[in-house]
N, CA, C and O atoms as a MOPAC input file, in Angstrom:
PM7 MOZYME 1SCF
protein

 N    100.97200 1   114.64000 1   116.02900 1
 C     99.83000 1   114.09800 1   115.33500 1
 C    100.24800 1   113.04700 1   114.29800 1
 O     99.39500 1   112.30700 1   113.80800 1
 N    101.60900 1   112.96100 1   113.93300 1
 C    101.70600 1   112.18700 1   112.93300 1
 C    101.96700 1   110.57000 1   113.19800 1
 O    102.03300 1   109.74000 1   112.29200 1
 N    102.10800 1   110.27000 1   114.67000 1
 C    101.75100 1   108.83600 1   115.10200 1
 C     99.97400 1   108.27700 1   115.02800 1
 O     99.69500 1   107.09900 1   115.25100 1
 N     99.20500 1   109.02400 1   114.78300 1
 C     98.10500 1   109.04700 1   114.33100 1
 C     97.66100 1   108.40700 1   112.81100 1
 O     96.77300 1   107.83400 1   112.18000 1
 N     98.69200 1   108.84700 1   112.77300 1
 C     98.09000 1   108.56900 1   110.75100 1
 C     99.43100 1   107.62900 1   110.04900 1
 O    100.64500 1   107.61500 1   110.25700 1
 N     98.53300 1   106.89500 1   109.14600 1
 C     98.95400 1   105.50300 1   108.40500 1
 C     99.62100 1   106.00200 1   107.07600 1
 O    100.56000 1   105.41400 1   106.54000 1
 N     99.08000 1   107.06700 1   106.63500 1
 C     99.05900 1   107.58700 1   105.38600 1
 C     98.88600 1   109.20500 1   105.31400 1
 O     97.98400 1   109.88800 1   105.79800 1
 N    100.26300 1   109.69600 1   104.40400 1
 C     99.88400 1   111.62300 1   104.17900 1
 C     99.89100 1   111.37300 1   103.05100 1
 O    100.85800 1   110.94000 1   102.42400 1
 N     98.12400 1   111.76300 1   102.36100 1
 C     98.48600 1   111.85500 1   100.63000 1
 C     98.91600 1   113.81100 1   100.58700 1
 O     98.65500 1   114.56000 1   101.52800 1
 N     99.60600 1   114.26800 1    99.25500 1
 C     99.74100 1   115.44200 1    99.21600 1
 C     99.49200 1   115.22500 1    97.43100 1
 O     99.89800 1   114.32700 1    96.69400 1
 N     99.00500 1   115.93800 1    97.25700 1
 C     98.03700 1   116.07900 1    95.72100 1
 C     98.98800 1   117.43200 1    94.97900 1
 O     99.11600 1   118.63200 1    95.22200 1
 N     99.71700 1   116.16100 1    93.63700 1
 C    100.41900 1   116.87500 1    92.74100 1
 C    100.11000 1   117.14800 1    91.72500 1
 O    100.73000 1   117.01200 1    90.67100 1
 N     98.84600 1   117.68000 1    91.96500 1
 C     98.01900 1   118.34400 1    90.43300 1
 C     96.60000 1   119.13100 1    91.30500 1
 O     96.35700 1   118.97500 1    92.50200 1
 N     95.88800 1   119.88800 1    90.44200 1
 C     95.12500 1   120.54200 1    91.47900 1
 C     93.95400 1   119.32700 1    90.95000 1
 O     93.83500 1   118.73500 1    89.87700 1
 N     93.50200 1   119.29400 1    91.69400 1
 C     92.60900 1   117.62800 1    91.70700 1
 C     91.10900 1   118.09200 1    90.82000 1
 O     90.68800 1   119.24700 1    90.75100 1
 N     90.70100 1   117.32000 1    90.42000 1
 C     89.71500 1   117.26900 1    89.03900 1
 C     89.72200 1   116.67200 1    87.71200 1
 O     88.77200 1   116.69000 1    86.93000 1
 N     90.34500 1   116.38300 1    87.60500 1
 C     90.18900 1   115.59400 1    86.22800 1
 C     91.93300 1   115.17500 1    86.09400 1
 O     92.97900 1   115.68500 1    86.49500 1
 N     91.58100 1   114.03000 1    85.34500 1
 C     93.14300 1   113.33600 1    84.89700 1
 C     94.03500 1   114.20000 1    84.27300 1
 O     93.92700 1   115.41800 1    84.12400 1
 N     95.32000 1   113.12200 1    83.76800 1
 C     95.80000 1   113.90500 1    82.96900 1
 C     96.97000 1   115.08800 1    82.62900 1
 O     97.82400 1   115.11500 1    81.74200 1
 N     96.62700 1   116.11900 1    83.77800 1
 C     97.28600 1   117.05000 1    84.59800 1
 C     98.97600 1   116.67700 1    84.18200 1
 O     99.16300 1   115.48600 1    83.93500 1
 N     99.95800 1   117.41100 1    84.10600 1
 C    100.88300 1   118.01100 1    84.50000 1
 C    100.81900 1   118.08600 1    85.80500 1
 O     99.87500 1   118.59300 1    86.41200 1
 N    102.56800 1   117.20900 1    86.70800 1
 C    103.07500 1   117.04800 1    87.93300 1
 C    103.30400 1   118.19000 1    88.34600 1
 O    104.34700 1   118.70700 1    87.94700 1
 N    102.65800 1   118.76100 1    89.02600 1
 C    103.40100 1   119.94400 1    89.60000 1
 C    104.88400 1   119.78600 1    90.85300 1
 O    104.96800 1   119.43600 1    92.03000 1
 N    105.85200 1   120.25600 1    89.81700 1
 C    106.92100 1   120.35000 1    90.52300 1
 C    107.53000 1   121.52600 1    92.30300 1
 O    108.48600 1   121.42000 1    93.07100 1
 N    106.24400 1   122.58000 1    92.21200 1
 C    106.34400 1   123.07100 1    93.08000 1
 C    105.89600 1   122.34900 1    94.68400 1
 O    106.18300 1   122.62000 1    95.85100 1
 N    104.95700 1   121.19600 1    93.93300 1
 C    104.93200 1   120.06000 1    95.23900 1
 C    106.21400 1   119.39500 1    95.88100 1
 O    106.30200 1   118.95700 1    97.02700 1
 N    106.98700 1   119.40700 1    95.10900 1
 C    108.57400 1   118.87200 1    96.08200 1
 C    108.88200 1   118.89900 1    97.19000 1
 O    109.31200 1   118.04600 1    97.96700 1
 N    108.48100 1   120.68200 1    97.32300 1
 C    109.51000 1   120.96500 1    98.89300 1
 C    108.45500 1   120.52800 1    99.93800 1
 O    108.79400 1   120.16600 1   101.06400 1
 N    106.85900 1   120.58200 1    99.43400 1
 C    106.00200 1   119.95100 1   100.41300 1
 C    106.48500 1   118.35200 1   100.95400 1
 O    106.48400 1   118.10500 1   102.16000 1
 N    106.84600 1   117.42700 1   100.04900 1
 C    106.62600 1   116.55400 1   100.06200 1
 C    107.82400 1   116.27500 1   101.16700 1
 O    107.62000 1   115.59500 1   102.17300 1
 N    109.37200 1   117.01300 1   100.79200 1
 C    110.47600 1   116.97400 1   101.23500 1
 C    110.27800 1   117.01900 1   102.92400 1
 O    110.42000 1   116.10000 1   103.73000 1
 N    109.84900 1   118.61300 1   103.18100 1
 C    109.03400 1   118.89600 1   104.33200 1
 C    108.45000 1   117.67500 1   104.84600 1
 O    109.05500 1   117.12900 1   105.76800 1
 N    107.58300 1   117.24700 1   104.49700 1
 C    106.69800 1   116.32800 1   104.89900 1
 C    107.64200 1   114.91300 1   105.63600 1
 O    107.40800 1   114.39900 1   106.73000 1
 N    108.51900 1   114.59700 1   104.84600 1
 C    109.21200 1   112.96400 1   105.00800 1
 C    110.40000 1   113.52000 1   105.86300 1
 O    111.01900 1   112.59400 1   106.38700 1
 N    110.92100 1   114.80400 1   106.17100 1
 C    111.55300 1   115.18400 1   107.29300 1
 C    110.95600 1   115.27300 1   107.93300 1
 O    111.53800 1   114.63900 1   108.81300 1
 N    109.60500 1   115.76300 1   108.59400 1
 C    108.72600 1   115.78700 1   110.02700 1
 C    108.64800 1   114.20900 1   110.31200 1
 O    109.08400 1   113.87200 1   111.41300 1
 N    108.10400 1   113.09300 1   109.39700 1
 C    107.81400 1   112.18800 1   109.66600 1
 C    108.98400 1   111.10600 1   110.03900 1
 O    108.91900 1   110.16700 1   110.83300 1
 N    109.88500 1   111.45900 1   109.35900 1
 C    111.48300 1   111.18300 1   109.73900 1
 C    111.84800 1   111.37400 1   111.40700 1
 O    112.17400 1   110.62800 1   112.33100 1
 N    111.61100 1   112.71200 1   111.23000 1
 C    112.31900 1   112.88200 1   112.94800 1
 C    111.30000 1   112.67500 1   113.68700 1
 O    111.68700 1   112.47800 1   114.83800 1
 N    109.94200 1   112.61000 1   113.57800 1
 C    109.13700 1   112.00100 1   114.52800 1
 C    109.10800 1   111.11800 1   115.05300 1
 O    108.64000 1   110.96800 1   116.18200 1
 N    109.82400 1   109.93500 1   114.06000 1
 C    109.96700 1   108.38900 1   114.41500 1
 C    108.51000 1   107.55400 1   113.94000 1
 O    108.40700 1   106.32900 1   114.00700 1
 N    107.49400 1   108.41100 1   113.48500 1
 C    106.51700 1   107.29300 1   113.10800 1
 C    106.59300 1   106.71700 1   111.79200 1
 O    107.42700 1   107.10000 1   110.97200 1
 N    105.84100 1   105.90500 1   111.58500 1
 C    105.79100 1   104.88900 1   110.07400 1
 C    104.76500 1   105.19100 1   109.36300 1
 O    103.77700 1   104.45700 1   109.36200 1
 N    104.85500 1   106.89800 1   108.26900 1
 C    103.46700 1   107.32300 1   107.78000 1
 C    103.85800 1   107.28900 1   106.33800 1
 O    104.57500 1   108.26800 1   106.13200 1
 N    103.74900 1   106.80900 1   105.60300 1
 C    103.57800 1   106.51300 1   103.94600 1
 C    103.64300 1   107.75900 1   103.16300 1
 O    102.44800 1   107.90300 1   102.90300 1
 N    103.96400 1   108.28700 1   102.87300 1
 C    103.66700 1   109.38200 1   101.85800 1
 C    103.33100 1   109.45200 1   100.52700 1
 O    104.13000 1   109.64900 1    99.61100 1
 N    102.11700 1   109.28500 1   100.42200 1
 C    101.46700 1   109.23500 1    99.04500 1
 C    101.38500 1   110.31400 1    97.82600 1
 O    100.63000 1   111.26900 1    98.01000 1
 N    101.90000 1   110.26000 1    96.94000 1
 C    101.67200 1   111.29100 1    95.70800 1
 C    100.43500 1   110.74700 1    94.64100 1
 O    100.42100 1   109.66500 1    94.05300 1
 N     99.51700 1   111.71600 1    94.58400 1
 C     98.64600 1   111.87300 1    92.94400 1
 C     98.52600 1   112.96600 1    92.70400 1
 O     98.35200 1   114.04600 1    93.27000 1
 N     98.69900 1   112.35800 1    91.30800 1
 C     98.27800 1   113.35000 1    89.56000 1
 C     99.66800 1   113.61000 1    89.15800 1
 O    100.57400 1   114.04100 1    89.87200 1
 N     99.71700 1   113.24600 1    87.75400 1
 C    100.48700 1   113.51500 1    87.29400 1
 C    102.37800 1   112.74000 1    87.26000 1
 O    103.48800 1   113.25400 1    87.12300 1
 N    101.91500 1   111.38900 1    87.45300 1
 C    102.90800 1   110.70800 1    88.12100 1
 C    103.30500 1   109.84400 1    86.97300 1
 O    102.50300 1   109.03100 1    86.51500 1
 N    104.71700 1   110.00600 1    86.40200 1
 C    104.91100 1   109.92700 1    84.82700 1
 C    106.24500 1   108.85500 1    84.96300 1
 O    106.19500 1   108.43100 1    86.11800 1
 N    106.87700 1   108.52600 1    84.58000 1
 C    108.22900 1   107.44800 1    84.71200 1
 C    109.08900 1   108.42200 1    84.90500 1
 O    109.93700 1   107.87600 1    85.61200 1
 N    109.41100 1   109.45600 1    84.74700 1
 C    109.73100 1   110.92600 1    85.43600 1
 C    109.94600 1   111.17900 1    86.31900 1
 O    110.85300 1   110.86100 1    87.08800 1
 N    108.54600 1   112.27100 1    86.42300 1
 C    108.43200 1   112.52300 1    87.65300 1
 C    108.18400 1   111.78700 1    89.08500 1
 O    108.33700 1   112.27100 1    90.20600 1
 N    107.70900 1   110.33400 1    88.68600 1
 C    107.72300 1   109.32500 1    89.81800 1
 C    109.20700 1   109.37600 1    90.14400 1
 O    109.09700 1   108.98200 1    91.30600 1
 N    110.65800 1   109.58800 1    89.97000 1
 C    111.79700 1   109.59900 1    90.63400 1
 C    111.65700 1   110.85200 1    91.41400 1
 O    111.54100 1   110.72100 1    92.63200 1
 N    111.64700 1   112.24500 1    90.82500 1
 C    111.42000 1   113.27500 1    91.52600 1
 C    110.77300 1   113.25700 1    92.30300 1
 O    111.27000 1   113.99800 1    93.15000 1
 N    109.59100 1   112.74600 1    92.77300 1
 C    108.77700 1   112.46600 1    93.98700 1
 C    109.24200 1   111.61400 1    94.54700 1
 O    109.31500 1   111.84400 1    95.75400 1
 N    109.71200 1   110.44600 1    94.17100 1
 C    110.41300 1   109.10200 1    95.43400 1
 C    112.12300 1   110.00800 1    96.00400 1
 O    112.75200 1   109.73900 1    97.02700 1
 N    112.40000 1   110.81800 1    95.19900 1
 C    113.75400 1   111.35700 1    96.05600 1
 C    113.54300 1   112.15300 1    96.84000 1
 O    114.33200 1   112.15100 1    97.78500 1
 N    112.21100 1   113.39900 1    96.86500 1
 C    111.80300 1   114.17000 1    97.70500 1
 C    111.11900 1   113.33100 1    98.74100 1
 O    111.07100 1   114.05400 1    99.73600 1
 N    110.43200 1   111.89800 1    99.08900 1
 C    110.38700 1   111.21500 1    99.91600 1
 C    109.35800 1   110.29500 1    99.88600 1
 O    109.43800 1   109.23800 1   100.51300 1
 N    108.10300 1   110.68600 1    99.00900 1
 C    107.12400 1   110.16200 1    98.22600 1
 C    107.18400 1   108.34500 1    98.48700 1
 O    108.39200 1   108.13300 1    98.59000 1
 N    106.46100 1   107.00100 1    98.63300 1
 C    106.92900 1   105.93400 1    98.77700 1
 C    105.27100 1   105.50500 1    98.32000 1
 O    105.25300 1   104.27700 1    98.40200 1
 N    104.27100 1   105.85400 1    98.00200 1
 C    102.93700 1   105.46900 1    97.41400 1
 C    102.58100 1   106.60000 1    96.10600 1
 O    102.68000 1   107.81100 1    95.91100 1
 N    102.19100 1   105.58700 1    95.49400 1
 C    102.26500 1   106.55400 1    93.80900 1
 C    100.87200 1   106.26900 1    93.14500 1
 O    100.51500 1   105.19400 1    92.66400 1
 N    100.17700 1   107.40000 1    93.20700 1
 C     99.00500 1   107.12200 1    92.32500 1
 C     98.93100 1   107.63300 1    91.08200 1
 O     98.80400 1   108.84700 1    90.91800 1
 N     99.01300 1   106.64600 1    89.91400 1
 C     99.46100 1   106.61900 1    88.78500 1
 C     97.82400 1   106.25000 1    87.85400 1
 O     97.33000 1   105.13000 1    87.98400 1
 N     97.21700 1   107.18200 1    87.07200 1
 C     96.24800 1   106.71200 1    86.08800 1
 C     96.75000 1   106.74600 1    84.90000 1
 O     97.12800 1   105.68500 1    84.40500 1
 N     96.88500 1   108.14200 1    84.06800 1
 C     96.79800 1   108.01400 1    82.75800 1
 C     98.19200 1   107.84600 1    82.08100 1
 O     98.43000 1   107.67400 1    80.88500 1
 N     99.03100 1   107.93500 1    83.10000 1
 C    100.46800 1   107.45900 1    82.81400 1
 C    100.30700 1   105.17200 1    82.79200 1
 O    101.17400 1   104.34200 1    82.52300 1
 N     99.34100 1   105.04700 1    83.06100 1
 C     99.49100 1   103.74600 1    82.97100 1
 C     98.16900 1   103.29800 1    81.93100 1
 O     98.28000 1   102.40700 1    81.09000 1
 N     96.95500 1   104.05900 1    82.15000 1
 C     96.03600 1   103.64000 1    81.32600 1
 C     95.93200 1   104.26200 1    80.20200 1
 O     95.37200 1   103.81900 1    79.20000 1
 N     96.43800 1   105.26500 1    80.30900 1
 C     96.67100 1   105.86900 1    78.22800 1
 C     97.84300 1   104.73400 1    77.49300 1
 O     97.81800 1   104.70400 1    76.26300 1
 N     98.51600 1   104.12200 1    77.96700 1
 C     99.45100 1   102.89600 1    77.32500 1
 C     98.99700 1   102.33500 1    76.44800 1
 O     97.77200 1   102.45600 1    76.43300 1
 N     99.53900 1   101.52300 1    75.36300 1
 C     99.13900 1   100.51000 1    74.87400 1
 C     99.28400 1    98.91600 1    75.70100 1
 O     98.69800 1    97.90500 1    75.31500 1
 N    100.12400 1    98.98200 1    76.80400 1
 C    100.47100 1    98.04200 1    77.74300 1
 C    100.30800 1    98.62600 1    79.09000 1
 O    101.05000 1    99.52500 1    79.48600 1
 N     99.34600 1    98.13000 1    79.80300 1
 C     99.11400 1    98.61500 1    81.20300 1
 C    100.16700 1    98.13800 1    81.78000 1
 O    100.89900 1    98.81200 1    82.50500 1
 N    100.31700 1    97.07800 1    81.54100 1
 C    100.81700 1    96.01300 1    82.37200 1
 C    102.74000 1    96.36300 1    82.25100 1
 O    103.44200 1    96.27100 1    83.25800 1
 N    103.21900 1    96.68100 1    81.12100 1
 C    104.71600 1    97.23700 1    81.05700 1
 C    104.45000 1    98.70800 1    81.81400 1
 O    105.01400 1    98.98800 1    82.87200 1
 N    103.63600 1    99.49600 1    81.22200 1
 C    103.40300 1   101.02400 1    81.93000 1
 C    104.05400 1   100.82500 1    83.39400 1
 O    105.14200 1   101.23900 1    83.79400 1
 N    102.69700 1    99.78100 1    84.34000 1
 C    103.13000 1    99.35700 1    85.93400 1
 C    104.48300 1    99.30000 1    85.98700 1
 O    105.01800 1   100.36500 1    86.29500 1
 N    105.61100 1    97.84200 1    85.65800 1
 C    106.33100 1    97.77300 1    85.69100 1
 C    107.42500 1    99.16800 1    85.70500 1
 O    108.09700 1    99.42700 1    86.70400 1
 N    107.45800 1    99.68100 1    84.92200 1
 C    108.05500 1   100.78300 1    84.18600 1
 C    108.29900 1   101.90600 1    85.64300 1
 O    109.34600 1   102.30100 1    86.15600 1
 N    107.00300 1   102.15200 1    85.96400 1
 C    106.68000 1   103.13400 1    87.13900 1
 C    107.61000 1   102.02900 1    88.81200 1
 O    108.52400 1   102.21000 1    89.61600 1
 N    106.93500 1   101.32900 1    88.59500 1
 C    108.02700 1   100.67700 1    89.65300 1
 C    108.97600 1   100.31200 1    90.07200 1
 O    109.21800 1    99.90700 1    91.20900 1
 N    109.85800 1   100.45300 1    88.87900 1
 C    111.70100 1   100.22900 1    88.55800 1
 C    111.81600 1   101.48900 1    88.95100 1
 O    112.47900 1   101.61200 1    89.98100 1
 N    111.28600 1   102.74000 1    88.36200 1
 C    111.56700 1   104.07900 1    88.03600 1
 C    111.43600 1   104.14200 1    89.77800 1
 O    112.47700 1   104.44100 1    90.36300 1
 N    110.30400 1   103.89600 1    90.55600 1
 C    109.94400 1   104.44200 1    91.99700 1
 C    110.43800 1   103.92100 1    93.10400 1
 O    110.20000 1   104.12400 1    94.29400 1
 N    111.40000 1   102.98700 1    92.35200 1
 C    112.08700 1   101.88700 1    93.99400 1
 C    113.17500 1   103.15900 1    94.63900 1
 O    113.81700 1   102.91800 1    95.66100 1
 N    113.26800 1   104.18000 1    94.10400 1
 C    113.91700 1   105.18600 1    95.19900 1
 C    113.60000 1   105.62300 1    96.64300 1
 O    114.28000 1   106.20400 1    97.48900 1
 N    112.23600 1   105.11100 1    96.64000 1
 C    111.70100 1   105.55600 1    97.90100 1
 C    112.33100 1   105.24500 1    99.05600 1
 O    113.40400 1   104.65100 1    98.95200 1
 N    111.84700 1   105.55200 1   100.32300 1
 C    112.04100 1   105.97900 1   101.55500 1
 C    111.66800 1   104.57100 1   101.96600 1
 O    112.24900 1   104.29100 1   103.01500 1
 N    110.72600 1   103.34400 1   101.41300 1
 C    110.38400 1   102.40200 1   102.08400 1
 C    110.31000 1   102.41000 1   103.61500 1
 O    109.94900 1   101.40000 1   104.22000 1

């Protein structure tokens, strides 16, 4: 099934409101996840939200993570615009 799909989001906070604490017990999902899609041979993105911090965005791009949905780690800033940056130096670990 996974030549089917463009995109696996897996949700690292229990979803509802911003803000949230990354849950680190999402890892081995994510890990899991970019090994099936690995040995499958297809080209499926693996998306992480909630809780996606200059942090924990490495811990998710090493477990395999390569799309990052980032709010209040970028819009609580006084600089959106360094926040971005910041998250994207931190996330070039990915799996690309």
């Amino acid at each position: 099934m996974l030549t089917e799909l463009d995109m696996l989001l897996i949700m690292t906070v229990e979803p509802g409101f911003g803000g949230q604490a990354f849950l680190d017990v999402m890892l081995p999902k994510i890990r899991r996840a970019r090994q099936a899609i690995d040995g499958s041979g297809a080209n499926v993105a693996i998306q992480v939200d909630g809780g996606i911090t200059e942090e924990t965005i490495i811990r998710a791009a090493e477990a395999g993570a390569n799309v990052f949905v980032a709010g209040s780690s970028v819009y609580g800033k006084p600089s959106p615009e360094e926040a971005i940056e910041s998250l994207r130096a931190n996330g070039q670990l990915t799996h690309a």
